[in-house]
C-alpha positions in Angstrom: 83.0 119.9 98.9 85.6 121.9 97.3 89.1 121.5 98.5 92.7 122.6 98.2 93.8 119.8 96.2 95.3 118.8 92.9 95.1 116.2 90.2 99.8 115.4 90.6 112.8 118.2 88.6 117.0 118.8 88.6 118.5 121.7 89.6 121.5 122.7 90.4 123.1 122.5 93.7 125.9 125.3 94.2 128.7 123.4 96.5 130.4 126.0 98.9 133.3 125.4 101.6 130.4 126.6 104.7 127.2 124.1 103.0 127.3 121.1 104.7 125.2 119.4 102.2 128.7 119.9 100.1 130.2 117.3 102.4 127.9 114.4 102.9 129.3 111.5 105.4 128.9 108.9 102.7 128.9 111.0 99.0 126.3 109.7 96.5 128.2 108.2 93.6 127.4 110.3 90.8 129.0 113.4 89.3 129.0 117.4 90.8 126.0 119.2 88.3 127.9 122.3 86.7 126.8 126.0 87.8 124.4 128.0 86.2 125.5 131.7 84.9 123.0 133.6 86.7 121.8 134.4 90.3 118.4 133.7 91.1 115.4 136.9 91.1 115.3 138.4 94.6 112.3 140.4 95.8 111.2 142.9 96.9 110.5 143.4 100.7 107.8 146.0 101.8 107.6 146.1 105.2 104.2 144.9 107.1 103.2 143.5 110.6 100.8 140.8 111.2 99.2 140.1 114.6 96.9 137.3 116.3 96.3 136.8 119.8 98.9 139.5 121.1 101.7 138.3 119.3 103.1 140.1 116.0 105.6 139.1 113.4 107.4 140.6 110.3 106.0 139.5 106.8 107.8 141.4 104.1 106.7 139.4 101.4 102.7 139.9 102.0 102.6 142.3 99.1 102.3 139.3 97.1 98.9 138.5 97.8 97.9 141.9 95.2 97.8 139.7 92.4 97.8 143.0 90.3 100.7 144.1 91.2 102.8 144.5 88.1 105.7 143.9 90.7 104.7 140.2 91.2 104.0 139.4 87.2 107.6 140.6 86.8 108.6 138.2 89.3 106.9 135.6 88.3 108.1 135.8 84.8 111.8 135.8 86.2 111.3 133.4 88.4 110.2 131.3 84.9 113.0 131.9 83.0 116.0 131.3 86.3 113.4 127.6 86.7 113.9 127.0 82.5 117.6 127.7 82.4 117.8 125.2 85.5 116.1 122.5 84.3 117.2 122.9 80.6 121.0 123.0 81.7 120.6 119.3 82.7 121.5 116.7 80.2 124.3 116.9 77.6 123.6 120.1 74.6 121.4 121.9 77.3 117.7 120.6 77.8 118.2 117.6 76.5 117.2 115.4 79.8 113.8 117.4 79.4 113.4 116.6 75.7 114.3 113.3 75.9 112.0 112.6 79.3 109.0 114.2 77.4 109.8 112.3 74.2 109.4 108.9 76.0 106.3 110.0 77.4 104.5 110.8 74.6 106.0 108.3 72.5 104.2 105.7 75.1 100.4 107.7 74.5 98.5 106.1 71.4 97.9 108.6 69.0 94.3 108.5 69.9 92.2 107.2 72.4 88.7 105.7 73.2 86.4 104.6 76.2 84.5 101.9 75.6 80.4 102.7 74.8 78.2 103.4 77.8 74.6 102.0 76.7 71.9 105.0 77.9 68.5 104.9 76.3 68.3 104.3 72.6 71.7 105.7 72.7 75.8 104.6 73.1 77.4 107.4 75.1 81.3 107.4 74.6 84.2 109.7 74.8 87.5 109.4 72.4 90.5 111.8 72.0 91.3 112.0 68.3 94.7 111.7 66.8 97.0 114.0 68.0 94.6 116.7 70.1 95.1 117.1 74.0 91.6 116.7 75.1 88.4 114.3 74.6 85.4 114.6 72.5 82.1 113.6 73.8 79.8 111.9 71.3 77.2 109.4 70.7 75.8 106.9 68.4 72.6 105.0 68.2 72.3 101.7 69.4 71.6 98.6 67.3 68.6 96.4 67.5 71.0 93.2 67.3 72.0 93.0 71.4 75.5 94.2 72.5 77.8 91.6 70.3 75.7 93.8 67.3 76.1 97.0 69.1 80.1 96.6 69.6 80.4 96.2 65.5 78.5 98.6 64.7 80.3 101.3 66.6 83.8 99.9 65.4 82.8 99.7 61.6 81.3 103.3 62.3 77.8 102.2 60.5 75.5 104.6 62.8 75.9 107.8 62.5 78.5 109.9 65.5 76.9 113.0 67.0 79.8 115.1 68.6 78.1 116.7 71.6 80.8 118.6 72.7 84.6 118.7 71.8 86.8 120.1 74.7 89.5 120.8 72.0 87.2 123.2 70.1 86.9 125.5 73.5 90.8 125.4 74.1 91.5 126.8 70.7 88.9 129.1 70.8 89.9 130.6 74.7 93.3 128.9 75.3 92.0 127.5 78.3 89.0 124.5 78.8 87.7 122.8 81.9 84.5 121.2 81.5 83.4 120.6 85.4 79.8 119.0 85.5 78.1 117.7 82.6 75.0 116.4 82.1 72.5 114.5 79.2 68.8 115.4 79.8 66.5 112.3 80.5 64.8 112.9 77.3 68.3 112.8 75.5 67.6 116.4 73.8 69.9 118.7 76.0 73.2 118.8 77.3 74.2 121.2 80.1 77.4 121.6 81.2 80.1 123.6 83.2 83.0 125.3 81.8 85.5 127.4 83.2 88.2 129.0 80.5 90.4 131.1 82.7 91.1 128.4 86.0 89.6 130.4 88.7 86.9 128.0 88.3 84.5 130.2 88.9 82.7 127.6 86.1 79.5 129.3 83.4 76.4 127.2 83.0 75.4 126.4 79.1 72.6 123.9 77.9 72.8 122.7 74.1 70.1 121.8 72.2 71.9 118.6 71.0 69.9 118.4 67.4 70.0 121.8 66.3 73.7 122.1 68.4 72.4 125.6 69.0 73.3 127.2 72.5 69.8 127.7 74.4 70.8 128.5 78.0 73.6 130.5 79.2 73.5 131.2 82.7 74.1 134.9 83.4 75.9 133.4 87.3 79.3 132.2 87.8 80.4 129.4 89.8 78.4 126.6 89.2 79.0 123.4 90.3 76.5 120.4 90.2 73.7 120.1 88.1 70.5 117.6 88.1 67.5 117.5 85.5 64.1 117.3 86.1 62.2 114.0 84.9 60.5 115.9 81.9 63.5 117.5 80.2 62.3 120.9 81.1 64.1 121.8 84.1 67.4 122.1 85.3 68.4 122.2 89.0 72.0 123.9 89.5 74.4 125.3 92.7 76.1 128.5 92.6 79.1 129.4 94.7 79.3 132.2 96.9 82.5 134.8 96.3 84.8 132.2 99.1 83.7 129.7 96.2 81.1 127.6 98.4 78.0 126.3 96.8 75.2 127.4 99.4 72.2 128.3 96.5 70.1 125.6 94.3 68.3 127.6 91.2 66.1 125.8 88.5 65.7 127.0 85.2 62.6 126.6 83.3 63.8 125.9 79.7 60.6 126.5 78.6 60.7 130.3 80.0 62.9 133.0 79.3 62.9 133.8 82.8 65.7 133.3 84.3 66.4 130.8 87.2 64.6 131.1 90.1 66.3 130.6 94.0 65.0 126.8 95.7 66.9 126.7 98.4 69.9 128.8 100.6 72.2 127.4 102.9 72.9 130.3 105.3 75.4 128.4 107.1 78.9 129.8 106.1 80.2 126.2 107.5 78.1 124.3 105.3 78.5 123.3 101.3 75.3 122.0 99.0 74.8 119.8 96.5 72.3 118.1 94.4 71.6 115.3 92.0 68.9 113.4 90.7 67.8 109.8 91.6 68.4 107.1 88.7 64.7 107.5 87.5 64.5 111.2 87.8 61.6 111.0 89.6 63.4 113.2 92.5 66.3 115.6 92.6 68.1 115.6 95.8 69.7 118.6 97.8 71.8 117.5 100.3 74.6 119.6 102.9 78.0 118.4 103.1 79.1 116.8 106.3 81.3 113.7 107.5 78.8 109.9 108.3 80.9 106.3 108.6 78.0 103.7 108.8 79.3 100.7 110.1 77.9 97.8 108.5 79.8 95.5 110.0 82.9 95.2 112.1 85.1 94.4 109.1 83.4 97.1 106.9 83.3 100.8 106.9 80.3 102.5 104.4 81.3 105.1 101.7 78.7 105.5 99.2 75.9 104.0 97.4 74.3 103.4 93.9 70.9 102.0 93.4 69.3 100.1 90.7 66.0 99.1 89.3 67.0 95.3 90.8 70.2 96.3 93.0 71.6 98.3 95.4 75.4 99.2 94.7 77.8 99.8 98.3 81.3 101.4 98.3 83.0 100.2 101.3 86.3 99.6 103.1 87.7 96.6 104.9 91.0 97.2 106.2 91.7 100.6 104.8 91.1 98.9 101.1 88.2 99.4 99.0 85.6 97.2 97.8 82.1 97.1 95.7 79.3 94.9 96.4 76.3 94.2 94.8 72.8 93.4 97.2 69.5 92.5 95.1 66.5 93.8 95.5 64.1 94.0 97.3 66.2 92.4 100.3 64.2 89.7 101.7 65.5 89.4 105.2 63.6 90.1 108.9 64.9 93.4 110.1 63.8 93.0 113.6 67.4 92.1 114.6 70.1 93.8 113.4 71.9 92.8 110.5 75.3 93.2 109.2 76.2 92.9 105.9 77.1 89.4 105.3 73.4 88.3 106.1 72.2 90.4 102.6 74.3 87.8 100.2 76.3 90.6 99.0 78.2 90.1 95.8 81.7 91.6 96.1 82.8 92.6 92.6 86.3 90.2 91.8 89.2 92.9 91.0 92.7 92.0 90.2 94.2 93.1 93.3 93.7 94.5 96.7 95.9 97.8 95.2 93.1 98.1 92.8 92.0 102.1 92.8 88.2 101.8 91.7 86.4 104.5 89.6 82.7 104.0 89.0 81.8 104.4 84.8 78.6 106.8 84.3 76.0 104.1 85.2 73.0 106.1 83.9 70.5 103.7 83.0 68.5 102.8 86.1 67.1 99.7 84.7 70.4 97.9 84.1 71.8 94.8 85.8 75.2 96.2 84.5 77.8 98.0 86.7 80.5 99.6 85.2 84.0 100.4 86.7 87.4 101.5 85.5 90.0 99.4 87.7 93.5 100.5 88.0 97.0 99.9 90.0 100.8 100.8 89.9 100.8 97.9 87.7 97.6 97.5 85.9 97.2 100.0 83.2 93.3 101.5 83.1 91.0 98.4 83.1 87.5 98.9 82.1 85.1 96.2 83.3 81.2 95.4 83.4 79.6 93.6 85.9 76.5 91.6 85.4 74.8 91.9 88.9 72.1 89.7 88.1 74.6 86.6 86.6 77.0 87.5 88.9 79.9 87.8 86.3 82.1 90.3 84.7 83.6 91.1 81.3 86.7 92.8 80.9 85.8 95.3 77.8 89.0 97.2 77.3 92.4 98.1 78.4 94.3 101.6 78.1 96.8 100.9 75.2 100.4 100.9 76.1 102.6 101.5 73.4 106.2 102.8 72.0 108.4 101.2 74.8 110.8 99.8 73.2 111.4 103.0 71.6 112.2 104.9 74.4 116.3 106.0 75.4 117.5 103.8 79.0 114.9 101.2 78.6 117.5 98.7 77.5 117.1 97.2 81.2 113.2 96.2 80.1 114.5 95.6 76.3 113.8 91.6 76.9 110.6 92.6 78.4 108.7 94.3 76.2 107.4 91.0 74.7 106.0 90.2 77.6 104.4 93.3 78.6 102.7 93.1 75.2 101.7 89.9 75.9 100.3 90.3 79.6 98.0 93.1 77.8 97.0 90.7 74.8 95.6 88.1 77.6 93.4 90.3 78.9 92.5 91.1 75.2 92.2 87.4 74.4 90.7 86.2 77.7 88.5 87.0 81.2 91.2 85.9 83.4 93.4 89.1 85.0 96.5 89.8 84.6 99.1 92.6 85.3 102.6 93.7 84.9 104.1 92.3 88.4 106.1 89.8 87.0 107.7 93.0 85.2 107.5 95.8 88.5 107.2 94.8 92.3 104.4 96.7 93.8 104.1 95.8 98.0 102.4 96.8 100.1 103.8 97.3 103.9 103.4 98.7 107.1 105.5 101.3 108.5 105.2 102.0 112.4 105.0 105.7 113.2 106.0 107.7 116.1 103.3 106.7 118.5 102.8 102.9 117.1 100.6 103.1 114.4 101.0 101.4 111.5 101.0 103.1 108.3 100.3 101.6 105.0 103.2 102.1 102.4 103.1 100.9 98.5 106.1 100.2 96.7 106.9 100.3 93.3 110.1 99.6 91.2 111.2 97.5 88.5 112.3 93.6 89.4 115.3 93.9 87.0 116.5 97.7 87.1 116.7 98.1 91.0 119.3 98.0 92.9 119.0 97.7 96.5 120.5 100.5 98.8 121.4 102.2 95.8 118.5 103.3 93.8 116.9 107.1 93.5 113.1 107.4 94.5 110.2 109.3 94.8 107.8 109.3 98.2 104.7 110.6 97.2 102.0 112.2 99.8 98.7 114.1 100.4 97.6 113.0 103.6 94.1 115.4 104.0 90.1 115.5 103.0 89.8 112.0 103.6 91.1 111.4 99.5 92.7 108.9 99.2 96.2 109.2 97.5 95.9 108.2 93.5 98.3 105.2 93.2 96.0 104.6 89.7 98.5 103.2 86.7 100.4 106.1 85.0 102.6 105.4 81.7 104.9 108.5 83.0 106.1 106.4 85.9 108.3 103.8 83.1 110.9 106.4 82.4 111.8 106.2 86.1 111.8 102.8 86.5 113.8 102.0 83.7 116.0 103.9 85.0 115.9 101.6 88.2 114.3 104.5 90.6 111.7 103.6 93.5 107.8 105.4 93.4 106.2 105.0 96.8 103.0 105.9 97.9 102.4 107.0 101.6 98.8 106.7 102.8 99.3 108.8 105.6 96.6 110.1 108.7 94.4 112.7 106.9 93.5 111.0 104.0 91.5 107.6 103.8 88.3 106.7 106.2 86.4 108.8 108.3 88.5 107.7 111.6 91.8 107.5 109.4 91.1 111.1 108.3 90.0 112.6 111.4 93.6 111.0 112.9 95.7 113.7 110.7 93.1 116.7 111.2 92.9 119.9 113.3 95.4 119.3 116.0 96.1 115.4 115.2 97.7 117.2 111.6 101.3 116.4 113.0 100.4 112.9 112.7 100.0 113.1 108.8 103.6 114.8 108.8 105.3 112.5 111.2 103.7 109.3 109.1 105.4 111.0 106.2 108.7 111.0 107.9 108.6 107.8 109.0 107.5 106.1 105.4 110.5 108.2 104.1 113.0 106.4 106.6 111.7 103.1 106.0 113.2 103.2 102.0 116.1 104.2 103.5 116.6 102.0 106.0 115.2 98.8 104.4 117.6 99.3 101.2 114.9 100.4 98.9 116.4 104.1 98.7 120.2 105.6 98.9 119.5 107.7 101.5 121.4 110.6 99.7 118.8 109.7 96.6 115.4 109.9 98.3 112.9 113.1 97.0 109.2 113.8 97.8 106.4 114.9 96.0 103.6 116.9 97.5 100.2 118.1 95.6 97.8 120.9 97.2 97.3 120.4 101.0 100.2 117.7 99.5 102.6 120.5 99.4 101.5 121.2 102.9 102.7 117.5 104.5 106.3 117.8 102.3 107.4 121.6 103.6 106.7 120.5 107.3 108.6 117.7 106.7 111.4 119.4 105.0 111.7 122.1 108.0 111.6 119.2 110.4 114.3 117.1 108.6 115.7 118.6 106.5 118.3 115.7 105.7 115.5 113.3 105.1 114.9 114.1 101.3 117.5 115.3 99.2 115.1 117.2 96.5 111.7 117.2 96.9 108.4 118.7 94.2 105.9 121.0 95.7 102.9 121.3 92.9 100.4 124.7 93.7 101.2 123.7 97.4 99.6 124.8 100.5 102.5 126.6 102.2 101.5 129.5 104.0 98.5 128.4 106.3 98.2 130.5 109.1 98.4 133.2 107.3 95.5 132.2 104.5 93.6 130.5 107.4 93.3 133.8 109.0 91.4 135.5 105.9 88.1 134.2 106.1 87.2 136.6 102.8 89.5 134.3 100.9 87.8 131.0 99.1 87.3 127.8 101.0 89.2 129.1 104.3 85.8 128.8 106.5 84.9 125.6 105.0 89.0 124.6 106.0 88.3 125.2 109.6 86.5 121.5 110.0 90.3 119.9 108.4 92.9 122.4 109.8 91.4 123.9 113.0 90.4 127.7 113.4 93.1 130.3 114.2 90.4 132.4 115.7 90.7 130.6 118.4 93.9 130.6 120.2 95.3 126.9 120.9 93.9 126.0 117.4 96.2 129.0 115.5 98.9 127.7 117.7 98.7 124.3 116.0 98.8 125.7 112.3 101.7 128.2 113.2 103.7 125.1 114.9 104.0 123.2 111.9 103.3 125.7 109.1 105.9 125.3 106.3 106.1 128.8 105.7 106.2 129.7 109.1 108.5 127.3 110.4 111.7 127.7 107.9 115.0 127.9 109.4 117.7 130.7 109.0 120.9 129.7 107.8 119.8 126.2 107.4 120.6 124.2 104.2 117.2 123.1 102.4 117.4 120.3 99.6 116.4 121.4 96.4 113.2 122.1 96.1 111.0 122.9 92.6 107.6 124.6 93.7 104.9 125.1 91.1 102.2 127.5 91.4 99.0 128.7 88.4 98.5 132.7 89.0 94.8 131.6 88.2 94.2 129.6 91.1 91.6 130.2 93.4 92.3 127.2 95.7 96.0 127.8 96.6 96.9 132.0 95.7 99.9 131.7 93.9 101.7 134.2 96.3 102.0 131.4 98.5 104.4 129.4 96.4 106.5 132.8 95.3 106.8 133.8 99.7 107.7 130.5 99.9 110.7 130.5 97.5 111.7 134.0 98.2 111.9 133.4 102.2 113.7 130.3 101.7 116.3 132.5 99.8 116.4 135.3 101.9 117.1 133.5 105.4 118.5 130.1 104.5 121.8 129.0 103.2 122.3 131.1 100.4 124.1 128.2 98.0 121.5 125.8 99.2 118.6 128.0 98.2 119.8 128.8 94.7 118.5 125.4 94.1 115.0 126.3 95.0 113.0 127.6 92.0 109.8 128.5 91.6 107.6 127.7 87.7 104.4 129.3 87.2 101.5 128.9 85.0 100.9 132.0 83.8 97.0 130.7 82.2 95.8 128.4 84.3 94.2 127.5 88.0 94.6 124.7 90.1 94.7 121.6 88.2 96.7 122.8 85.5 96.4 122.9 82.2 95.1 119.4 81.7 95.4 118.1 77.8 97.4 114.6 77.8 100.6 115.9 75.8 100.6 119.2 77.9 100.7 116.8 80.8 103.9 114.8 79.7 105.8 118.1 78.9 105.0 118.9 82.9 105.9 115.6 84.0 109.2 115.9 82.1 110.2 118.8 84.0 109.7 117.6 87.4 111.6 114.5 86.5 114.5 116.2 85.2 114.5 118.5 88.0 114.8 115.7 90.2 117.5 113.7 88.8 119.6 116.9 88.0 119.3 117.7 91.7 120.6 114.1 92.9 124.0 114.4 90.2 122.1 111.9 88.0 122.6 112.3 84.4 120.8 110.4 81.8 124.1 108.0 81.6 124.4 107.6 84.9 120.3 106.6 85.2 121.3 103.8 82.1 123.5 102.5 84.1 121.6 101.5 87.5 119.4 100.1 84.2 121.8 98.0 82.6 
């Protein structure tokens, strides 16, 4: 199903004699940023009532939601240039915190990069980013006669010949834009059809390649396709189209044979339902299934999540205590059924990972005859592990390791100076050996419980570095998402060094919403204050247990994300003292009360439907744009929005920023700015050095809005 959320700063704080965030009890030590020249854009108000259930209220800032208004680009654009002269006055000859933040981060990306070959067929499947581009090329070599150890030379002396099947970097030049949605190799390894979108609305084009000749052969004359599936003979191709709210509910085929276009298989007419499809292993059958929520419970430790089957194995994504885990089952299962059985009686093989904060991301799999399962294995402190599993042997090899490199390089890692060595040497184990290893000798990385308001407990991860951290003094981050069931990406990221040299905290709340099916349903509809008040309550924890200054802690929200961190902020608004809202969710009730606008319906099931009277009374009592509060002084605050997106319309993140400046503390607010991607939708732009320039920003938001310096961050460090 599609869903409102996202892949995942400092300004200035203008002190006044009447801002009581001026005059903290116990002052931060660190130095008073320095003002900025200008005021920040203010906009325009056109006056317009809005009414449910026999109650009205003032929205003067609805206009926004004409995306052609020339009024709003103009805003927008100023808004732009007030966020860069904010960020860019941090850090000594103006920008310079930014430049250097983003210099680290690239300097720690290889200049290219490769995954491992996928064996499919006669063929090795592989993606690589070449030296120096921002996005991946897809390609593929033949496979060698000599087994795998002759396959893996092969492909690194380059003796077979590379087909390039489709280079993502080649579209982006071409439209300034790429994302590549579905893609798919035929059965018969002559076609690839794939999904691009080249504006972000995502609304994605169809296009099939005849892979020899590289000529174009299919281009689908609808928009907003989502999932394809091939037929077993090469000649067909099943695909979904969206309707205009940007919910799959038709499955065509197209006869690639015919110059027919494709014909309808199936309508879903229910405007509460999505549909998907894909093919079995064998492509024998093509499968059209409807969305919807089902938790199996194979057995009282274990919750069910998905499934892969094999020639000789069936493959099970479960959960046991909120974690997840892979098994392996051979086939056929030779047990009596005419009791019940729970898993343990099918001598299930649970894949070994390196640790129970492993986040597990299944490899493309294809070949249905294979014994081999692929996945990519990642923590806070593993960087990207890819592994292959040998379900018949019951063994594993470790086959490669994302590359981390230039650390030593980097300004303010004089605190992990001595460590570098060893970092290089934890990665060249796994190189040299099949035993695992990490970098938690280097970074801590818990795991804990935090009890909420009504008891629960809460899972909490947190990260920092063993040398740089200095307890009840260090800045951090409290990341959240809390919706969807997804759970919240704690995956290894290279970005995350340049904080923790700097001796800051990254935590991780897994709050209600997110997770398993009763997890999730525990933060939906009118349980949603649960994900908000677990948010709060992982937030105090830092503080109170030392891990946090509590004039030093932020937040960072994505999508629905952005949603959990404004309630919280209007609730608390001492709790975080600068916080990151990316394309965030902020005005709910009002969206959730356009049912012409994409995925609202299909938001009912998560949020509750304001239709219905107690339901719109939930949304309204927590919604972060509904719920700010005049005169009150709000932490700094960076919101990001992309005037593409069709998940979360960027006139939710510019109401946002201009209420908060029109009926809060005026100093306060000047420290609430609002970036916009001008090109892009939803996920951003997306290439890897793009991404590091983005990252940058945030970060030096963030420690320019807690009075940290880059001298003052290199010396928590040393």
């Amino acid at each position: 199903m599609l869903r409102r959320r996202h892949h995942l700063p400092a300004v200035l704080r203008l002190l006044s004699t009447s801002c009581r965030r001026g005059h903290p009890t116990q002052p931060p030590q660190h130095p008073s940023p320095a003002p900025l020249p200008l005021p920040p854009p203010v906009a325009k108000k056109v006056p317009f009532t809005a009414s449910a259930h026999g109650r009205s209220w003032s929205d003067p800032y609805h206009w926004m939601r004409d995306t052609s208004d020339p009024d709003l680009a103009a805003l927008l654009e100023a808004e732009n240039a007030y966020a860069d002269a904010f960020v860019d006055s941090a850090g000594e000859g103006g920008g310079g915190l930014r430049a250097r933040l983003a210099a680290e981060m690239r300097a720690r990306l290889p200049p290219s990069a490769a995954s491992p070959p996928q064996p499919w067929g006669p063929w090795l499947y592989y993606q690589y980013v070449p030296e120096g581009k921002e996005y991946p090329v897809l390609s593929r070599r033949l496979r060698s006669s000599g087994g795998l150890a002759r396959a893996a030379l092969d492909f690194i002396s380059g003796s077979k010949k590379e087909q390039v099947l489709l280079d993502w970097n080649e579209i982006a030049e071409k439209f300034g834009y790429v994302h590549i949605g579905s893609c798919r190799i035929s059965p018969d390894h002559r076609f690839l059809a794939y999904t691009l979108d080249i504006s972000g609305d995502e609304f994605f084009s169809l296009e099939v390649k005849d892979i020899q000749s590289t000529n174009t052969i299919f281009s689908s004359p609808h928009k907003g396709i989502v999932s394809l599936a091939w037929s077993r003979n090469s000649d067909n191709l099943f695909y979904t189209v969206c309707d205009e709210t940007l919910r799959p509910n038709q499955v065509l085929c197209k006869d690639l044979q015919s110059d027919q276009a494709g014909f309808l298989v199936f309508m879903e007419k229910d405007i509460n339902c999505c549909v998907d499809i894909t093919s079995t292993k064998d492509f024998k059958y093509v499968h059209v299934m409807e969305s919807g929520h089902v938790v199996a419970l194979p057995g009282s430790y274990y919750t069910f999540q998905d499934m892969d089957i094999f020639h000789e194995q069936l493959v099970l994504f479960i959960r046991k205590s909120g974690l997840p885990l892979i098994c392996s089952i051979n086939l056929p299962i030779d047990v009596d059924f005419q009791e019940q059985k729970e898993l343990d009686d099918l001598d299930p093989w649970f894949f070994p990972v390196p640790s129970d904060l492993c986040s597990i991301v299944p490899g493309s799999n294809n070949d249905f005859m294979s014994s081999t399962y692929r996945l990519v294995l990642s923590s806070p402190v593993l960087p990207d592990l890819t592994v292959d599993y040998n379900m018949r042997m019951r063994t594993f090899a470790i086959l490669h390791q994302e590359e981390v490199t230039g650390l030593s390089s980097n300004l303010c890692t004089v605190g992990l100076q001595s460590n570098i060595t060893g970092i290089q040497q934890n990665l060249q184990l796994i190189e040299d050996s099949q035993s695992w290893s990490d970098l938690s000798k280097l970074f801590s990385c818990e795991r804990v419980q935090v009890i909420s308001h009504d008891g629960v407990s809460v899972p909490l991860v947190i990260l920092y570095s063993r040398e740089a951290h200095r307890r009840g003094e260090s800045p951090g981050i409290l990341y959240g998402y809390g919706a969807y069931g997804e759970d919240l990406d704690k995956s290894w990221c290279s970005d995350r060094l340049s904080l923790l040299a700097r001796g800051w905290v990254v935590a991780f709340a897994d709050v209600r919403g997110g997770g398993d099916s009763s997890w999730h349903l525990a933060g939906t509809k009118a349980n949603k204050i649960n994900s908000i008040k677990d948010f709060a309550a992982c937030g105090t924890h830092l503080i109170k247990e030392g891990f946090v200054h509590k004039n030093r802690l932020c937040a960072i929200g994505c999508s629905a994300g952005g949603l959990l961190v404004g309630a919280v902020i209007n609730m608390l608004p001492d709790l975080f003292s600068a916080a990151v809202l990316k394309v965030p969710f902020l005005d709910i009730c009002n969206t959730m009360m356009d049912s012409t606008l994409p995925l609202t319906i299909l938001d009912y099931e998560e949020f509750g439907d304001p239709n219905i009277s107690t339901e719109f009374d939930t949304i309204r009592s927590y919604s972060p744009y509904d719920n700010l509060s005049p005169d009150m002084c709000y932490p700094p605050v960076l919101v990001t929005a992309s005037f593409n997106d069709t998940r979360v319309g960027v006139w939710e993140a510019a109401k946002w920023v201009s209420k908060v400046r029109d009926i809060t503390c005026q100093s306060c607010s000047w420290s609430v700015i609002l970036k916009t991607n001008m090109q892009s939708g939803h996920f951003g732009e997306g290439g890897r050095f793009m991404h590091c320039d983005e990252t940058a920003f945030e970060y030096a938001f963030l420690m320019k809005a807690l009075g940290l310096d880059d001298n003052d961050s290199c010396k928590i460090v040393l």
